[in-house]
C-alpha atoms as one frame of an Amber mdcrd trajectory, in Angstrom:
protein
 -15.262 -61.907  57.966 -13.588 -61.409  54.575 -12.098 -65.245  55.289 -15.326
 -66.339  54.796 -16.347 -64.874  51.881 -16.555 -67.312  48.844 -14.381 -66.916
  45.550 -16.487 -65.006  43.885 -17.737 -62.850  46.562 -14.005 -61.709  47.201
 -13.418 -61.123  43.471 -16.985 -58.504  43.522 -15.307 -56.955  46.844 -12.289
 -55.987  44.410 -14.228 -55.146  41.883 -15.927 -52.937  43.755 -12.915 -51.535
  44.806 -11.195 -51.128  41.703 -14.352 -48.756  41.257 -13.822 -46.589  43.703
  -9.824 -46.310  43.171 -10.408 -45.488  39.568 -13.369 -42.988  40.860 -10.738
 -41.038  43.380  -7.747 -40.973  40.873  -9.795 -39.313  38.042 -11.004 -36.750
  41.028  -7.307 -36.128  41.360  -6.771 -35.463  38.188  -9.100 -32.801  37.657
  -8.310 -31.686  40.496  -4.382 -31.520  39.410  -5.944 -29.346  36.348  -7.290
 -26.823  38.515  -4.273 -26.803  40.262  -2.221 -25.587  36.986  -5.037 -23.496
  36.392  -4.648 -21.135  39.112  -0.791 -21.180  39.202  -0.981 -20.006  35.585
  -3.512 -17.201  36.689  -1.203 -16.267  39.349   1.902 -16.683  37.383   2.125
 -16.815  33.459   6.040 -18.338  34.460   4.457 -21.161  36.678   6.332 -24.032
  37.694   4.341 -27.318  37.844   7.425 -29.669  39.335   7.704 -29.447  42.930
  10.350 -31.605  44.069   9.960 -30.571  47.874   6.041 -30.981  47.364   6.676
 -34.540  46.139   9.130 -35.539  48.371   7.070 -34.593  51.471   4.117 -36.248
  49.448   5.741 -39.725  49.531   7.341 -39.617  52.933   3.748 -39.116  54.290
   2.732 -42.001  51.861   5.448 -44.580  53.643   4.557 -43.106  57.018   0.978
 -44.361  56.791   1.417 -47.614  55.260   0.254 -50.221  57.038   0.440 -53.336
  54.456   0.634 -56.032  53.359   2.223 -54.183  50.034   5.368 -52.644  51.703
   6.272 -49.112  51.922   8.514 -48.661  48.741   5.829 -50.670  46.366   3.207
 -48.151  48.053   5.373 -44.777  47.158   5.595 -46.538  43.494   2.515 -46.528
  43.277   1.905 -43.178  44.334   4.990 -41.720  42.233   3.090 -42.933  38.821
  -0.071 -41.738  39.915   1.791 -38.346  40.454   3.882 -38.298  37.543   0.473
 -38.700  35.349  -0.877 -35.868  37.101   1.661 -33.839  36.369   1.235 -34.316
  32.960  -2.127 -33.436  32.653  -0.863 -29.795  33.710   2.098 -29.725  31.890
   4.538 -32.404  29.867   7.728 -32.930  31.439  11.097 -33.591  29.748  14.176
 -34.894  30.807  17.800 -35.127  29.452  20.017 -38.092  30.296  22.724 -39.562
  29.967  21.746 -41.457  26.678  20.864 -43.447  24.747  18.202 -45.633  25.449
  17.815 -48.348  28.254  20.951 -46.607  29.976  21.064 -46.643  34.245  20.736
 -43.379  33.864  17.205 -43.645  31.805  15.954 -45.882  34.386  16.567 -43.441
  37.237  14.989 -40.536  35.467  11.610 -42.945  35.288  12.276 -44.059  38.332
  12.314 -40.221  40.007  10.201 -38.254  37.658   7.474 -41.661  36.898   6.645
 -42.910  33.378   4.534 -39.969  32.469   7.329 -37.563  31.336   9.560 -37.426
  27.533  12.946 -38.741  28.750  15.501 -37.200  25.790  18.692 -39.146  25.174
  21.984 -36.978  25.374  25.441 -38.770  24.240  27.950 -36.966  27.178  26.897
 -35.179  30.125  28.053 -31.951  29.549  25.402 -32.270  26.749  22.632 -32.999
  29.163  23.779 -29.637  30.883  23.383 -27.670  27.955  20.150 -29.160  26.838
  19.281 -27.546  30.216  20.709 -24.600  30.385  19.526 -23.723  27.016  15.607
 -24.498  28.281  15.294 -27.670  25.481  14.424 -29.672  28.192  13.134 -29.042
  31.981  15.439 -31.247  33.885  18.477 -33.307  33.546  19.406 -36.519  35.082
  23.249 -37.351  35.727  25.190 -39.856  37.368  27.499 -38.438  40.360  29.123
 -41.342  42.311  28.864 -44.919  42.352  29.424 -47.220  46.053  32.041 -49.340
  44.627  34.289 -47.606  41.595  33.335 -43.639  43.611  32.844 -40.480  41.698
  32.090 -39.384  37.837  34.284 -36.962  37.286  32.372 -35.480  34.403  29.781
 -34.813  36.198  31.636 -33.141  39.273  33.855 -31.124  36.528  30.693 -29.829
  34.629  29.351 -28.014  37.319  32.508 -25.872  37.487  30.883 -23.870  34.255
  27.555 -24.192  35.030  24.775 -21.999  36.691  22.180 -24.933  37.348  21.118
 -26.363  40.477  20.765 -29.673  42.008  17.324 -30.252  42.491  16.961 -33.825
  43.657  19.251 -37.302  44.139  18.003 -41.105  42.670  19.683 -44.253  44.361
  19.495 -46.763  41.509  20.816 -50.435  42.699  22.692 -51.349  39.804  22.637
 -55.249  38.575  25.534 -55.955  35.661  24.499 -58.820  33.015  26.663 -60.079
  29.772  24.763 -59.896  27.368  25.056 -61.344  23.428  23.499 -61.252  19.969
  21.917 -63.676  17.756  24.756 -63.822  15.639  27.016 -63.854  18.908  28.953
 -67.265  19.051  29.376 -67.902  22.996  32.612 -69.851  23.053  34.709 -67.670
  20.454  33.418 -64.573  22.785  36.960 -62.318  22.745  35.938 -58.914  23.009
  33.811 -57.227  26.178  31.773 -53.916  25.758  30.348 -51.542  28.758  31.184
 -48.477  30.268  34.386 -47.924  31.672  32.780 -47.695  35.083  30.941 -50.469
  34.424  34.299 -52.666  33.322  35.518 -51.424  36.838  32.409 -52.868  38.680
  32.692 -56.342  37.670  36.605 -56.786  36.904  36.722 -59.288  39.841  33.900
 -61.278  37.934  35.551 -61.274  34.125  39.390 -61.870  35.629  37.891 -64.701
  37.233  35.331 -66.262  34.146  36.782 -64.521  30.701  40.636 -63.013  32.040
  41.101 -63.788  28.069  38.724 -61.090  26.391  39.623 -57.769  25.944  37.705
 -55.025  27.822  36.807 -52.488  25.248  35.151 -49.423  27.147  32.375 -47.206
  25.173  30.305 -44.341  25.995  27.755 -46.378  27.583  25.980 -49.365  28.348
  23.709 -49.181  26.299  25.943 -47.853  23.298  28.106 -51.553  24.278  24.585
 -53.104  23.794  23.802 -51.662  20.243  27.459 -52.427  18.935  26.823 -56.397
  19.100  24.082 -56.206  16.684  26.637 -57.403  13.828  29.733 -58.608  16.085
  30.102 -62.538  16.153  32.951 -62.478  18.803  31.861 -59.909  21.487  29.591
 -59.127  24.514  27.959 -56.322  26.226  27.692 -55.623  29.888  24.643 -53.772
  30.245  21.092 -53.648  32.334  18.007 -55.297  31.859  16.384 -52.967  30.094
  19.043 -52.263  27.432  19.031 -56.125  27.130  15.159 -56.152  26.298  15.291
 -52.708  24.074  18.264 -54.483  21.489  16.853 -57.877  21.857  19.862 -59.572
  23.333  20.255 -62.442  25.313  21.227 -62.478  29.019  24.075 -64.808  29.156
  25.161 -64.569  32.951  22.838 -62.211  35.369  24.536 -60.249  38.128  28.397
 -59.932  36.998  28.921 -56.779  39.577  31.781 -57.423  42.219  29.543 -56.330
  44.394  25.726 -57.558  45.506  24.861 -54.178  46.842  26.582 -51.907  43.980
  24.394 -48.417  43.492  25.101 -45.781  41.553  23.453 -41.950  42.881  21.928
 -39.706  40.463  21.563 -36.131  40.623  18.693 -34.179  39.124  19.807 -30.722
  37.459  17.420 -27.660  36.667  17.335 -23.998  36.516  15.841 -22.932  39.424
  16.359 -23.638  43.977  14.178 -26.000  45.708  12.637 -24.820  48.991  13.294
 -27.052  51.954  11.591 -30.375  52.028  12.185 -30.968  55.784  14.685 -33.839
  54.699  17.341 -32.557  52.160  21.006 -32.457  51.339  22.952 -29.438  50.037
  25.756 -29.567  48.243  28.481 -27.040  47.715  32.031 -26.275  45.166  34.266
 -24.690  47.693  37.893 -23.222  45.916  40.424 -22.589  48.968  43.104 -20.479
  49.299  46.554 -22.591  48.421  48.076 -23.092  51.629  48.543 -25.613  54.297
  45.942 -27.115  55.872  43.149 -26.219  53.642  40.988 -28.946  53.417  41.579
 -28.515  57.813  39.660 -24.962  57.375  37.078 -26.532  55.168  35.911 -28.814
  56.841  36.260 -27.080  60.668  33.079 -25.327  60.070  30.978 -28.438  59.644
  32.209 -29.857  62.834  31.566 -26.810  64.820  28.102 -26.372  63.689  26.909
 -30.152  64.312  26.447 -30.643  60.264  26.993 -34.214  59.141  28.875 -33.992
  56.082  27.675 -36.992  53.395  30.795 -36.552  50.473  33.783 -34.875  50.324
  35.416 -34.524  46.923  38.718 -32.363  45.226  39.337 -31.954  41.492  41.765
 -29.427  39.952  40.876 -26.428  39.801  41.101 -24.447  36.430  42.169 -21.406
  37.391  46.007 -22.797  38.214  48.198 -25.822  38.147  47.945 -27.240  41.519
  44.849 -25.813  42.890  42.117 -27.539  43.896  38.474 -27.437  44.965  36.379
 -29.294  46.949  33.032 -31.212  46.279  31.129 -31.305  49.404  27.732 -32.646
  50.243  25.641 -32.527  53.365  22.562 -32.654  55.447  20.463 -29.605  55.459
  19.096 -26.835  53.379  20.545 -24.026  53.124  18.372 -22.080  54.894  18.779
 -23.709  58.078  20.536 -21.597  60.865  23.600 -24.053  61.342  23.689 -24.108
  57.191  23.768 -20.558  57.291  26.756 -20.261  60.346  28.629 -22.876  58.145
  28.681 -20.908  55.172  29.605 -17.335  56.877  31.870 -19.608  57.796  33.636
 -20.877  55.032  33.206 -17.048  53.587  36.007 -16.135  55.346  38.418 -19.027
  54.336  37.503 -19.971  50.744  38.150 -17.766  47.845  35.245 -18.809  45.808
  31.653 -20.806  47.261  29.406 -21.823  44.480  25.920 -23.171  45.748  25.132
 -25.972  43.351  21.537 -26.811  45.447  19.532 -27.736  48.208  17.322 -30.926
  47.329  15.283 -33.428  49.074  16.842 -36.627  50.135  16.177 -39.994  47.897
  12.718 -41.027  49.540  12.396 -44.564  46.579
C-alpha cells in the first residue's frame, strides 16, 4: 500500500511517526526518573550505571531487528537514547586517556553515548587515580591493539590498583596525516603520533615519506595540537582530532592494516553481575619454577573455558618473576569459572580478580 502513497502522503506518514517516537521517548524518560527515584529511596549509595542491564538491553535490541537500518545503526540508536536517560537520573563522568579527539575519547562516547562529561587525563595511570579517588565514575583505557598487541601501561597499572573492569569497547581504528595551515606539504620532515600509532602505519611512511623522522608523543591528539605553529611537520591522528584542531587530512587511511582495532577497557570501583555474555579477566603471579605458564593454563583446558588473551609482564616483587594477564569467557560466578579458579588457588601464589564484564555488543 505504502508504494502507492503520493509524496506528500508518505512525508505526513513520517510525520506522524516522528510524533509518536518523540511521544514514547519522553515516556521513557520520566519513566528513567522514577527509576532513580526509588533506587535512591532504597539506597542513598545508588548506582544508576548498569553495564549488565545495558548490555542485555542492546543484545535484545539487535535480536529483534528486522530492517532495513541494520542491527549496529539500531543499538546506536538505542545507546544515545539510553545514555540521555541516564542523565536525567544522574550525570556521568568519564576519565580518558586525553586530551581531546583521542581514540580513546571516541570509545568512551561510543560505550557510555554522548550524554555523559568525558574528562581528559594526560597518562593512564592518571585516569586510574581520577578513579580511584571518586573524581570521576569511570575510566576508559586502551588494553591491546590487533596489529602492534598490548599497552603495557595499562596491563602494569592494574598491578597497584583495586578497580575493576567493568566493560570492553572495540574501536576500528582509521590512521590519517594530517597538516596545518602554515604546514608546507613538500618540505614535510618531521612525523607526530603515538608511538603505537607510528608502529601501525610504518609499512605506509617507509614506503611514501622513509625520509621524515618519526617523532612519538603522548598522543594523537597531543601530535595534532603540536602542528599548530610547525611549517615542516605532520600529525597522524583520527578524524575527530583532525576536525577539533582544524587540520587538513592529507592522506586518509595510513594504517598497515584495513582491519586495525584497538580494545578498550572500562575501569570503576565496583563488580558487574553477569550479563549472560561476559569475559573475566584475571593477574595470576606463579610460583618460579618450570613449567609455570603449563599449570596456568591446565585449568582452563580441563574445565572447557575458552581463554581470549594471555599476557606476562615482570613482576615487581623480584627480578625474573613474572605474572600473567589472562582473559576469558565467563563470569566469575559460573561453576566452571569457579572450578578454574580453586584451581589455580593451589598453583599461583597470588590471583587478583580485575572483573567480570559484558562482552563488546557495538
Amino acid at each position: 500500500m505504502a508504494d502507492d502513497l503520493t509524496l506528500d502522503q508518505l512525508r505526513q506518514h513520517i510525520d506522524a511517526l516522528d510524533d509518536q517516537l518523540q511521544q514514547l521517548l519522553n515516556e521513557r524518560a520520566r519513566l528513567a526518573r522514577q527509576v532513580a527515584d526509588v533506587k535512591l529511596v532504597e539506597d542513598g549509595n545508588a548506582v544508576f550505571y548498569r553495564p549488565e542491564r545495558e548490555a542485555q538491553i542492546l543484545r535484545r535490541v539487535k535480536e529483534r531487528n528486522t530492517g532495513p537500518l541494520d542491527g549496529e545503526t539500531v543499538a546506536r540508536l538505542f545507546r544515545e537514547i539510553m545514555s540521555a536517560c541516564l542523565a536525567l537520573e544522574q550525570r556521568t563522568k568519564v576519565a580518558f586517556l586525553g586530551p581531546e579527539g583521542t581514540f580513546t575519547q571516541q570509545a568512551a562516547l561510543k560505550h557510555f553515548g554522548h550524554a555523559v562529561d568525558t574528562v581528559p587525563m594526560g597518562a593512564i595511570d592518571e585516569v586510574f587515580r581520577e578513579v580511584e579517588s571518586g573524581a570521576v565514575h569511570y575510566g576508559v583505557v586502551p588494553v591491546e591493539n590487533s596489529t602492534e598487541g598490548v599497552v603495557n601501561h595499562t596491563l602494569d597499572s592494574f598491578m597497584d590498583s583495586s578497580l575493576k573492569i567493568c566493560g570492553e569497547v572495540e574501536l576500528r581504528i582509521h590512521h590519517h596525516l594530517l597538516v596545518g595551515e602554515n604546514t608546507q606539504e613538500k618540505s614535510i620532515s618531521r612525523i607526530y603520533s603515538h608511538q603505537q600509532t607510528l608502529a601501525q602505519c610504518r609499512k605506509w611512511l617507509d614506503a611514501h615519506m622513509p625520509h621524515a623522522e618519526r617523532v612519538a608523543v603522548s598522543s594523537n591528539a597531543q601530535a595534532a595540537r603540536r602542528l599548530k605553529d610547525e611549517w615542516n611537520a605532520a600529525a597522524i591522528a583520527g578524524e575527530t582530532a583532525a576536525e577539533i584542531y582544524g587540520l587538513k587530512i592529507l592522506r586518509n587511511n595510513v594504517e598497515d592494516r584495513p582491519d586495525n582495532t584497538t580494545r578498550f577497557i572500562i575501569i570503576g570501583r565496583r563488580e558487574t553481575p553477569p550479563s549472560g555474555q561476559d569475559k573475566t579477566s584475571l593477574l595470576v603471579r606463579m610460583k618460579n619454577r618450570p613449567g609455570a605458564l603449563y599449570h596456568v593454563l591446565k585449568p582452563f583446558m580441563e574445565q572447557g573455558v575458552d581463554l581470549t588473551r594471555v599476557e606476562s609482564r615482570p613482576s615487581r616483587s623480584g627480578n625474573w618473576s613474572y605474572v600473567f594477564f589472562i582473559d576469558f569467557e565467563g563470569h566469575k560466578d559460573d561453576a566452571a569459572v569457579q572450578r578454574v579458579l580453586e584451581s589455580l588457588e593451589g598453583e599461583a601464589l597470588d590471583i587478583r580478580f580485575l572483573g567480570s564484564y559484558p562482552k563488546a555488543v557495538i
